[in-house]
N, C-alpha and C positions, 0 to 999 in steps of 0.2 A: 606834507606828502599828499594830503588830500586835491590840493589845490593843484600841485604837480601832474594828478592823477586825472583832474577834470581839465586838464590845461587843451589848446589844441594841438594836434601832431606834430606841426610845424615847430612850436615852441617845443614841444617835449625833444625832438630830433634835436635841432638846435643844442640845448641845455644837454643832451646826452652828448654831444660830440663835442662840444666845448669841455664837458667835466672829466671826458675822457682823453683830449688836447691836456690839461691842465695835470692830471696825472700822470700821467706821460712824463711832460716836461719835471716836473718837481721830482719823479725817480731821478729822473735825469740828472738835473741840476745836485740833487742832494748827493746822487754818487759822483759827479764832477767837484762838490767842494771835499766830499769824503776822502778822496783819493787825492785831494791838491794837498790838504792838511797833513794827509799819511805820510804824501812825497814830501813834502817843506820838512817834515820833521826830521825823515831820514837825509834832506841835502843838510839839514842843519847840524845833524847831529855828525856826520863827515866832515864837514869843513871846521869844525871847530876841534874834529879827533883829528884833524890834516895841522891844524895850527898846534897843539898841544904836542905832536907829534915832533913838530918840527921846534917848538921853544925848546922841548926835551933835548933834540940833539944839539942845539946850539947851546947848554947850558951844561952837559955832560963834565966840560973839563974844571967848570967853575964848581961844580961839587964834587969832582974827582979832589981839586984843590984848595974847597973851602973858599972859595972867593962869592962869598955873598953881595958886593959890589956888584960885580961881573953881571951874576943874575939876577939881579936888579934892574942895572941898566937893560939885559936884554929884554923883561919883561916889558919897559917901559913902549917898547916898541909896540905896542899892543894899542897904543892909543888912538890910532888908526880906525882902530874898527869899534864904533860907536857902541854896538850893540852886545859889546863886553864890558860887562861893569866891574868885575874883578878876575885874578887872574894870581895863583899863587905859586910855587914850588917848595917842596916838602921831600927833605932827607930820606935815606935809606929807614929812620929810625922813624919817621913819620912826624919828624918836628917839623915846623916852619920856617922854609931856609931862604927864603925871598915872595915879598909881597908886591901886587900893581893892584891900586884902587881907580878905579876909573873916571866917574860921574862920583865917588864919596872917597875923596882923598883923606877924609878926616877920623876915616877907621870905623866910620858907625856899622856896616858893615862885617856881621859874625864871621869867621871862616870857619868853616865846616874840619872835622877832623878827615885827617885823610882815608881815600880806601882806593883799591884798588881796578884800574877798566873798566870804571862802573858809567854810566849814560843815567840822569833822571829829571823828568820832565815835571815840575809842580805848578801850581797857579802863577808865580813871578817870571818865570826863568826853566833854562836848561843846566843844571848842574851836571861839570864831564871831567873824570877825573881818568889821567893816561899813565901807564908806567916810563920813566926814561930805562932803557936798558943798556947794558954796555957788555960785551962780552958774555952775551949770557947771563948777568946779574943785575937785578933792578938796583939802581944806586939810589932812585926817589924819585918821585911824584906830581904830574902838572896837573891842577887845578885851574879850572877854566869858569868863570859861572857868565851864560848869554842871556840878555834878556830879550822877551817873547814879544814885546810891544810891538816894532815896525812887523813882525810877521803876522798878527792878528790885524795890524791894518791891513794889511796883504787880504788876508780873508774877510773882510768883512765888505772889502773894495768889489772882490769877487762876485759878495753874495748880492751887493746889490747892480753888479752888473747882471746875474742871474736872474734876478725879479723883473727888470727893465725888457729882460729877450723873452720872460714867461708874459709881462703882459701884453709884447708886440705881436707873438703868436697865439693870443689867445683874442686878440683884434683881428689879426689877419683870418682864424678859425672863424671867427661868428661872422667876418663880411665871405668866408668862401661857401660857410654853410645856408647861409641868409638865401645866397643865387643857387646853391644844389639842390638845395632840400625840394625846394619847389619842384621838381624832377618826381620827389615822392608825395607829398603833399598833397600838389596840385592834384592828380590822378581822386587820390584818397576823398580832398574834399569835394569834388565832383561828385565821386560815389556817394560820399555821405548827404547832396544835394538829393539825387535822383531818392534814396533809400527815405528823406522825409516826404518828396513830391508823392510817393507811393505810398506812404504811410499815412499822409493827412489829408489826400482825394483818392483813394483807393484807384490810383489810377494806374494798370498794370500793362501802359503801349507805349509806357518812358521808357529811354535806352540809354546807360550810362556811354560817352566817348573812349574808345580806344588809342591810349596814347603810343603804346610800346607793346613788345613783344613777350617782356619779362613777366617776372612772378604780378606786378601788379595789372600787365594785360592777362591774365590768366585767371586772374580775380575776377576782373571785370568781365569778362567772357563768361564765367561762371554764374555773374550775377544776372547780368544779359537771358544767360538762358534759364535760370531758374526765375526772371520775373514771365519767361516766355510761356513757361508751363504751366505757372502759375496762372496766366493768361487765359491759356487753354484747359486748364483743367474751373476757370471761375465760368468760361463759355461754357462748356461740359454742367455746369453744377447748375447754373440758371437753365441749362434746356431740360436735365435731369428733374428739379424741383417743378418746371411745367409739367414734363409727365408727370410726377409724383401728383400733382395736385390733380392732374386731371386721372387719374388713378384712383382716389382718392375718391375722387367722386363717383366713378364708376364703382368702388371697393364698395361704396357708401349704399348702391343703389341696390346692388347685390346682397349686400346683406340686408337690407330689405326684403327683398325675396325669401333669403334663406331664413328670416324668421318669421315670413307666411308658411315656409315649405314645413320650417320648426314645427311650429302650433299645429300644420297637419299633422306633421308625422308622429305629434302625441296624440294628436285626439283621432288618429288612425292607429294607436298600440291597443294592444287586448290588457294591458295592464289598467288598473288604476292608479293617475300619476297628480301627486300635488306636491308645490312646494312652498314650503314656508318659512318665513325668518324668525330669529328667538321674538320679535315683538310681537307674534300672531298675525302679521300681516300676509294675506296669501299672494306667492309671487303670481303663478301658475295651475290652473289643473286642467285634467279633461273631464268629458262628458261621463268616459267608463268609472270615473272614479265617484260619480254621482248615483250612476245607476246601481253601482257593486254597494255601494254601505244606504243609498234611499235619501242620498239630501237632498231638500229641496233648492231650489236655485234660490229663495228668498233668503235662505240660511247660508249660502255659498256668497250671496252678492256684499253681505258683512264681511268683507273682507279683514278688516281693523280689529273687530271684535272676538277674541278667540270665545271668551266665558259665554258669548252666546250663542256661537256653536254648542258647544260642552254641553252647555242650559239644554238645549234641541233633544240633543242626541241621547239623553240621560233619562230624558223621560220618557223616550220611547218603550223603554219596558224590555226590550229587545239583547238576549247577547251580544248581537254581530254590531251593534252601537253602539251598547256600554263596553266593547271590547276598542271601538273607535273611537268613543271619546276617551280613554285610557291614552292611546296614540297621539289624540289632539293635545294631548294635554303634555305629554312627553316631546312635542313639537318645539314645543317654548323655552327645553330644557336643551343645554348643549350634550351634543352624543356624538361619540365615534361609530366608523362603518357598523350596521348589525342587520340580522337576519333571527326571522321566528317566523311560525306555524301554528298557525290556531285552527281547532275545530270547531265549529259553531253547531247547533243545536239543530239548524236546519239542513245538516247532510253536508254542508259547504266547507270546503278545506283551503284556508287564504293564504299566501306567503306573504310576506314582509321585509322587504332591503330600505335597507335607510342608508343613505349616503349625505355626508356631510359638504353644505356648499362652503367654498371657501373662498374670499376675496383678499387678496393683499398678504395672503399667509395667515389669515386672522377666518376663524368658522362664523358665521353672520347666519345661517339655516341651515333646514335640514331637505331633503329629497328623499320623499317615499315612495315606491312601488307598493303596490296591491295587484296580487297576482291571486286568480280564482285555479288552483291545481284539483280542481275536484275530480273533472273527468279523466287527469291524468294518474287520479291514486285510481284511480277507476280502472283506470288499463293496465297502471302496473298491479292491483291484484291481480288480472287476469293472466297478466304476464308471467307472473311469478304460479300462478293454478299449472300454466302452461310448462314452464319453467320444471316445473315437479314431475309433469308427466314424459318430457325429454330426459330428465334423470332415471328416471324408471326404464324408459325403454331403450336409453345407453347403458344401463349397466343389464340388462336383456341381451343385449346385442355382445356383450361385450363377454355376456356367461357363453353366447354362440361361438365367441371368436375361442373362447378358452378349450369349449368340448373338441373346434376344431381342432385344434395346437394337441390336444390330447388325442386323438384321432391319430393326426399327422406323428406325432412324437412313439407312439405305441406301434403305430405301421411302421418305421423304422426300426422298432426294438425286434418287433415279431418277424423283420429280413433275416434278424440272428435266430431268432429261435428256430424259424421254420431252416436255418442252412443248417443248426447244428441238427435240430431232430433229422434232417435226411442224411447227417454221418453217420450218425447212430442207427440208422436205420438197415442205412448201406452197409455196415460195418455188422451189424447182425445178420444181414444177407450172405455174407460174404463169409461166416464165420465157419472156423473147422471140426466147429463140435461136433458137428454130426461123426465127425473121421471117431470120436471120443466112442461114439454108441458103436459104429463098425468091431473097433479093438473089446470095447466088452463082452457083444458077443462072440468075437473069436476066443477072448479069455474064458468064456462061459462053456461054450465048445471044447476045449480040452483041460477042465478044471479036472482031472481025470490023472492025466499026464502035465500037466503044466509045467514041471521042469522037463521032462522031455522031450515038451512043444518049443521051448524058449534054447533049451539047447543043440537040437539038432535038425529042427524043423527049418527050411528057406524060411516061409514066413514068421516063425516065432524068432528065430535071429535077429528078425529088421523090425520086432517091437519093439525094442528097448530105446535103439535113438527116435524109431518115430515117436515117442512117449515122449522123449525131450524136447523131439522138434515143436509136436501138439499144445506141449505146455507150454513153451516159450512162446509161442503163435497168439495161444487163448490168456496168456498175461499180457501182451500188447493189443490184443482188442479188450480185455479189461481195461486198461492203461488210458486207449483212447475212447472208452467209452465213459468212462469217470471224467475223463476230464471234459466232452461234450457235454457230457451233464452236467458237471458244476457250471460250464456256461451258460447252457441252458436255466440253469438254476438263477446264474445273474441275472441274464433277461428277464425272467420271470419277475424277479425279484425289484429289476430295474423298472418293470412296467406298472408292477406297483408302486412305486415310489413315484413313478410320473403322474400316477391318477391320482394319489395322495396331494403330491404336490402340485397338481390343478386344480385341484377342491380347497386348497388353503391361500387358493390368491385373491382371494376376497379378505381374506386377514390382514391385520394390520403385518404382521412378522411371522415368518417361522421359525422351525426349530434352526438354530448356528450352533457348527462346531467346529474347532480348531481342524483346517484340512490343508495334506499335502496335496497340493496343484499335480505335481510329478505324478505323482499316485495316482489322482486322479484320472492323470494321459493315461498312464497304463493302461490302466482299467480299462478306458477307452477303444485302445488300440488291440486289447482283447477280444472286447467285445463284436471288434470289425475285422478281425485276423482273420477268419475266412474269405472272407469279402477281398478283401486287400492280397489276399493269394491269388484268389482266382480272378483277379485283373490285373495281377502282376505288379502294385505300385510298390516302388522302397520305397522305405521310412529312414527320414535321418532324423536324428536328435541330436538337439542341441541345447539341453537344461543347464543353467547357472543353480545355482545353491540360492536357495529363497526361501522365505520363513514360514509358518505356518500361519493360513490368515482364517481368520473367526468368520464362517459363511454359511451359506447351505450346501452343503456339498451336491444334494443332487438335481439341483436346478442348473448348477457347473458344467455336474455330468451332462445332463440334456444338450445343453449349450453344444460344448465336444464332442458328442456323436454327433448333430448333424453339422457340425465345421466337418471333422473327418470323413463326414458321408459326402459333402458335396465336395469336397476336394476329390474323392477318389470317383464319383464321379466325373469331375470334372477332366482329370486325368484319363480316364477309359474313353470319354466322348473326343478327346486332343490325339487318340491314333497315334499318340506317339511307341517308339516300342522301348525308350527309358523313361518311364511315368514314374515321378519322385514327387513324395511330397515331405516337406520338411518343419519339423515342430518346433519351437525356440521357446523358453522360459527367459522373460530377466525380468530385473525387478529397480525401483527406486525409491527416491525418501518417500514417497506416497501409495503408489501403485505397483500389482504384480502385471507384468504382459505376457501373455501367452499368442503364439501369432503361428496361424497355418499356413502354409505358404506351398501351393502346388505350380507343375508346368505343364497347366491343361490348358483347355479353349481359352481361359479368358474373359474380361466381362468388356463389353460395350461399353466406350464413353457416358451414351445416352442412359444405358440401366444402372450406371452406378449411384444417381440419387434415386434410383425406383428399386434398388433390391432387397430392402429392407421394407418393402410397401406391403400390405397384408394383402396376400391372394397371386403376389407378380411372379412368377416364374420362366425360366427357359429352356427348362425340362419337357417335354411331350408330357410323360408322365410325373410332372411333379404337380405340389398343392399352393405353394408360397405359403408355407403356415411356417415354415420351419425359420428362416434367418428372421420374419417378423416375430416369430414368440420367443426366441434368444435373443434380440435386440430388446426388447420389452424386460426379458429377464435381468437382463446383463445391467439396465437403468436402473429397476428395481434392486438391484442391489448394490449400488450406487457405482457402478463403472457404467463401460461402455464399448459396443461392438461395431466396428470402421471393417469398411474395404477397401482396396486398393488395386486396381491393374493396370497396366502398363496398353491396355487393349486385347482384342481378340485375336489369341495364338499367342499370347505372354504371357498366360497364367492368370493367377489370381492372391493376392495376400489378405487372411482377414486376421485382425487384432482383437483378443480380450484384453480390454485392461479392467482389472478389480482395485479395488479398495485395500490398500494393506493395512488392515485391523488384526493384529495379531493377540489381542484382548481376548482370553477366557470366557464365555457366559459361565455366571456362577451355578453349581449344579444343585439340583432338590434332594437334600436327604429323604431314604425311605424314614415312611412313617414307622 
């Protein structure tokens, strides 16, 4: 196979198309004698059931009659046909009723017991046994036995007339394939000419010949242009490796340069820079790294020698040396990146970066900086002196921002107090007591007759309902004067709790308690219910059910009155004559929202990242202390206060959202 394998194509073609002529043929041949054998067997086995057939009916009357003679003689007829060597007839009973010995007259010859239309074919002969029948009833038996000789000459005549046509077509195959194949060949071993011309003078301007059009012109075409590129791309690679080299030598001259530029640009750093290998040999340093630790050049020019460095530096007596020869001596040792900070004795503060050099993935030295940060711990104390005195004067400024917010926050509270004291005022102006002292003294005046003033008198008649009337009159200015006062009483109440709660923002926490938000509007819209009369705004609500969240309630409060106050502002300043402003409560898994939502002027695109700015307002008369110290509040207690408007003449919406902590603080037992 091997030899098969290195053979040339020509040969290999050949020997393929012959082996496959030769198979061919022998299917062929073997089913040509297969089927001459099947057919011989079946004309044979016919004509001897045609002859048996036929002895039967000629012997019918001589075993109807027992004439054994009879069928004798007709058996003898048989002798005729060479290729029968026996030949018997057997009674109804299956005995033996006439014998023909052919080639062995002498009886050596067994005969077979009878059977019946049986055909069998063994290595001698064809043994064929027929029934004679008569009327529907077998009366006995012809026995017939052929032998097989002249018919295996028959075959074997055949086979080798088969072998004589397989080898004259396996001559005629190798002279038709000898003159085709060259057709392929030829081509091929062309190709494989040019493919060594190229291979052992690298010489890529040969061109294989194009014989045909076919798959093997298609090859060659292929190869053609692949020696072409290969052509061009070895011109390509020889002009390439000239630049390269002359590259090379420019790279070469450059980097030259750049390790003059190098060596400047160390020995122009403010660091102290040396570098060394674990053997003490000094790559590199600069001058600052001489003058920062004091060696002398005669001690630097030992380059080889680290221990007499060390030796140097050790005796100087000196920290900032024996701190150096520490270093020198840790040079020799392999280390990963590090950084350290010494103080030295003489006021001096040095840093230290070691960087480890690395060749081939393998560490071979080290690279230290010495960095002198004296004058820079110098500035950062100052900076931080400085630093201290900016904290001071922010948290100064910052006590100013709060007195304003308290200012600002207290001027709002005291709009309510100063509105309700002139109800109460006015409503004491107004009031009908004095009508109370008139009737007394008319009661005083006829204490005399007093039933006979109240019964028959005009005026005594019209005391009794005006008594009803005066009382009913002076219980509704009671009625509204209680109740001015109790507002008054919140504000009061409410502008202490603002001063309180300005004076505790410098604390880490205040007091928290469990608070209704709802409640809290209320409260609010209380508080502003005159105000909001006498500019006309509705109020819609629209509160969802939401839990109680653990707060400060009145830093909340603060919040809400100046949301509500600049809504209804904002509403009076918008001329509309439906000024509505609208409150929403909802809540989710984190936060509560409270959101005011009026349809007043509106806010400027431009003010909405400036209205929460401390001091901005767009009020004539306002302070901007108010949304800056609710914004501030509203962080400080971990939510957050947004505004929203659509522009100026569409109103305004602003959002608290809180923190839903609905958490207990635990309370102090009295002592």
């Amino acid at each position: 196979m091997l030899t098969l394998s290195n053979a040339p194509i020509k040969r290999k073609m050949i020997l393929i198309g012959m082996l496959t002529s030769c198979v061919a043929l022998l299917f062929t041949c073997g089913a040509f004698v297969v089927y001459e054998q099947h057919s011989s067997r079946n004309d044979l086995v016919k004509q001897n059931l045609d002859t048996a057939t036929l002895v039967g009916y000629n012997n019918t009357a001589a075993l109807t009659f027992n004439d054994k003679d009879s069928a004798t003689a007709s058996l003898r007829a048989l002798k005729n046909e060479t290729a029968i060597t026996a030949a018997a007839i057997y009674d109804r009973d299956g005995k033996l009723f006439a014998v023909y010995r052919g080639i062995d007259p002498t009886g050596a010859v067994k005969l077979p017991s009878v059977e019946h239309d049986t055909q069998r074919f063994d290595d001698a002969g064809l043994s064929l046994f027929s029934d004679i029948v008569l009327d529907g009833e077998t009366i006995g038996t012809v026995y017939i036995r052929h032998d097989l000789s002249e018919t295996r000459a028959t075959q074997r005549h055949y086979v080798t007339i088969a072998a004589w046509v397989m080898l004259v077509a396996l001559l005629i195959n190798w002279l038709i394939s000898a003159r085709l194949y060259r057709i392929i060949s030829g081509p091929i071993s062309q190709l494989s000419a040019v493919m060594g011309i190229v291979t052992a003078d690298k010489n890529y301007s040969v061109r294989a010949v194009k014989h045909s059009a076919d798959e093997l012109g298609e090859l060659i075409d292929g190869f053609n242009e692949m020696l072409q590129q290969i052509q061009q791309r070895e011109s390509a690679l020889n002009e390439a490796h000239g630049e390269l080299e002359k590259r090379v030598a420019e790279r070469t001259h450059e980097l030259a340069n750049s390790l003059s530029l190098l060596n400047a640009t160390i020995e122009s750093s403010g660091d102290g820079i040396i570098a060394r290998q674990f053997n003490g040999k000094t790559i590199c340093h600069n001058s600052r790294y001489q003058r920062l630790w004091n060696v002398p050049d005669a001690v630097m020019r030992d380059s080889h020698n680290i221990n007499t460095r060390i030796e140097w530096i050790s005796t100087q007596g000196k920290d900032s040396q024996h701190y150096l020869a520490q270093v020198e001596y840790r040079m020799a040792h392999p280390e990963t990146d590090g950084f350290d900070v010494i103080e030295l004795r003489d006021g001096r503060t040095i840093e230290r970066y070691i960087r480890p050099q690395i060749v081939d993935g393998r560490q071979v030295g080290v690279v230290i900086n010495f960095r002198d940060i004296t004058a820079r711990k110098q500035a950062e104390r100052e900076l931080e002196d400085i630093h201290k005195r900016l904290v001071e004067t922010s948290r100064q400024a910052g006590m100013a921002e709060v007195a304003t917010g308290v200012l600002h926050n207290v001027g709002n509270v005291l709009n309510s107090v100063n509105v309700s004291a002139n109800l109460v005022t006015e409503s004491i102006k107004g009031s009908k007591v004095a009508g109370l002292a008139k009737v007394a003294a008319l009661l005083q005046e006829h204490r005399h007759d007093l039933s006979e003033f109240i019964s028959h008198d005009a005026k005594g008649k019209h005391l009794p309902p005006y008594l009803v009337q005066l009382c009913e009159h002076l219980q509704t200015e009671q009625h509204l004067a209680v109740k001015e006062l109790d507002t008054l009483r919140s504000n009061i109440d409410h502008i202490k709790q603002i001063v309180s709660m300005q004076q505790s923002f410098a604390k880490v926490s205040g007091v928290k308690e469990l608070v209704n938000v709802i409640d809290l509007l209320e409260d609010t819209l209380r508080m502003n219910s005159g105000a909001l009369q006498r500019h006309g705004v509705t109020i819609i609500r629209q509160f969802d059910s939401v839990p109680l969240i653990n707060t400060e309630k009145h830093k909340i409060l603060q919040i809400l009155v100046n949301l509500v106050r600049n809504a209804k502002y904002a509403c009076s300043e918008s001329g509309r004559g439906d000024k509505c402003m609208t409150l929403c409560v909802t809540s989710n898994d984190t936060h509560i929202q409270i959101a005011a939502i009026d349809n007043g002027i509106g806010i400027a695109p431009e003010n909405l990242t400036r209205i929460f700015s401390h001091g901005f307002t767009t009020r004539k008369d306002g302070h901007g202390f108010g949304l800056h110290s609710g914004a501030l509040t509203a962080r400080e207690l971990g939510g957050s206060l947004q505004a929203h408007s659509a522009g100026v003449g569409h109103g305004a919406t602003f959002i608290l959202e809180l923190p839903l902590d609905t958490t207990e603080e635990p309370k102090c037992l009295p002592a």
